[in-house]
C-alpha positions in Angstrom: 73.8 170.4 165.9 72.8 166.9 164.3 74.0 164.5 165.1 74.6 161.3 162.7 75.0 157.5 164.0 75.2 153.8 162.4 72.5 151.3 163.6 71.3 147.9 162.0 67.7 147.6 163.2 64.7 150.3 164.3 65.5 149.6 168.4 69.1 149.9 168.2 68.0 153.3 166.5 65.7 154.4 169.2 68.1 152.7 172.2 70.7 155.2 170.9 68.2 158.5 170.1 67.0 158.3 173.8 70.5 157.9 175.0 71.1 161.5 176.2 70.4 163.9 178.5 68.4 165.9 176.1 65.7 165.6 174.2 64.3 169.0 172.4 63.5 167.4 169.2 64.1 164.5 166.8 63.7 163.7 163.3 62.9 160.2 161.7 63.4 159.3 158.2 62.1 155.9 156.2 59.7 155.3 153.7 57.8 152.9 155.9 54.8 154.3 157.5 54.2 152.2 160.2 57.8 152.0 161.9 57.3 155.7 161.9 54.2 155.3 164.5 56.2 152.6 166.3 59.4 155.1 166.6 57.7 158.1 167.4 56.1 156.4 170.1 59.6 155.3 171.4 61.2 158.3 171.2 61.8 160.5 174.3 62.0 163.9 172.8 59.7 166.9 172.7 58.7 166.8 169.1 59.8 164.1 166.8 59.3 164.8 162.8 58.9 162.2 160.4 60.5 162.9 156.6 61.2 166.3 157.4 62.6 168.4 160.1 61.4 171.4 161.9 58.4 172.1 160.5 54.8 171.9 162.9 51.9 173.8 163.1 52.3 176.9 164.9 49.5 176.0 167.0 50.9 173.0 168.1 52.4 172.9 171.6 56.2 172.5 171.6 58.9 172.0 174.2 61.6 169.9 175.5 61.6 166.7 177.3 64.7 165.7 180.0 67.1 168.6 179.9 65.7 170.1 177.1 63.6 173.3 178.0 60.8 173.9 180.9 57.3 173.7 180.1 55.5 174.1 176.7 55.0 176.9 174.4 52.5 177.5 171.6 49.3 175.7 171.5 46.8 176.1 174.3 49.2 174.4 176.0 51.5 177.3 176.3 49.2 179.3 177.3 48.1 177.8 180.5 51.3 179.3 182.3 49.6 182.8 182.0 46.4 181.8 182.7 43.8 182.7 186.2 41.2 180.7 186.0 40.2 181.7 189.7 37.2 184.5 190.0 39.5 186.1 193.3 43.2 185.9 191.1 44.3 183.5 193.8 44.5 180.7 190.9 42.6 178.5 193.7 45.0 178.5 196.6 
């Protein structure tokens, strides 16, 4: 689902994007490079793309933030939920 709102500055943008619940992903789009760093930054979201959408690096870690999802997955990041680093398997408990 996308959804599309009106806003007349950058923080009114970001006030309404972190407005929810949710926050699996989120996509930015301007041809200024540096309010991209300053919005990504803001944003409360898993992944947030800048002039494109739903493209990463596989080996990237990805996941939800708020209601969005439970952990990470991809990345070594991902990995770490299958992971024993403990010499006895008790994970160190």
């Amino acid at each position: 689902m996308l959804s599309v709102l009106t806003f007349r500055t950058p923080d009114e943008a970001i006030e309404k994007a972190n407005n929810t619940p949710y926050g699996l992903s989120a996509g930015v789009w301007t041809e200024k490079g540096s309010r991209i760093f300053k919005m990504v930054g803001a944003m409360k979201a898993g992944v947030v793309w800048a002039n494109t959408f739903n493209r990463f690096d596989p080996t990237s870690p990805f996941g939800g933030y708020k209601e969005s999802g439970y952990g990470r997955e991809g990345g070594i990041h991902g990995l770490a939920a299958y992971l024993d680093l403990s010499a006895d398997g008790t994970n160190g408990r």
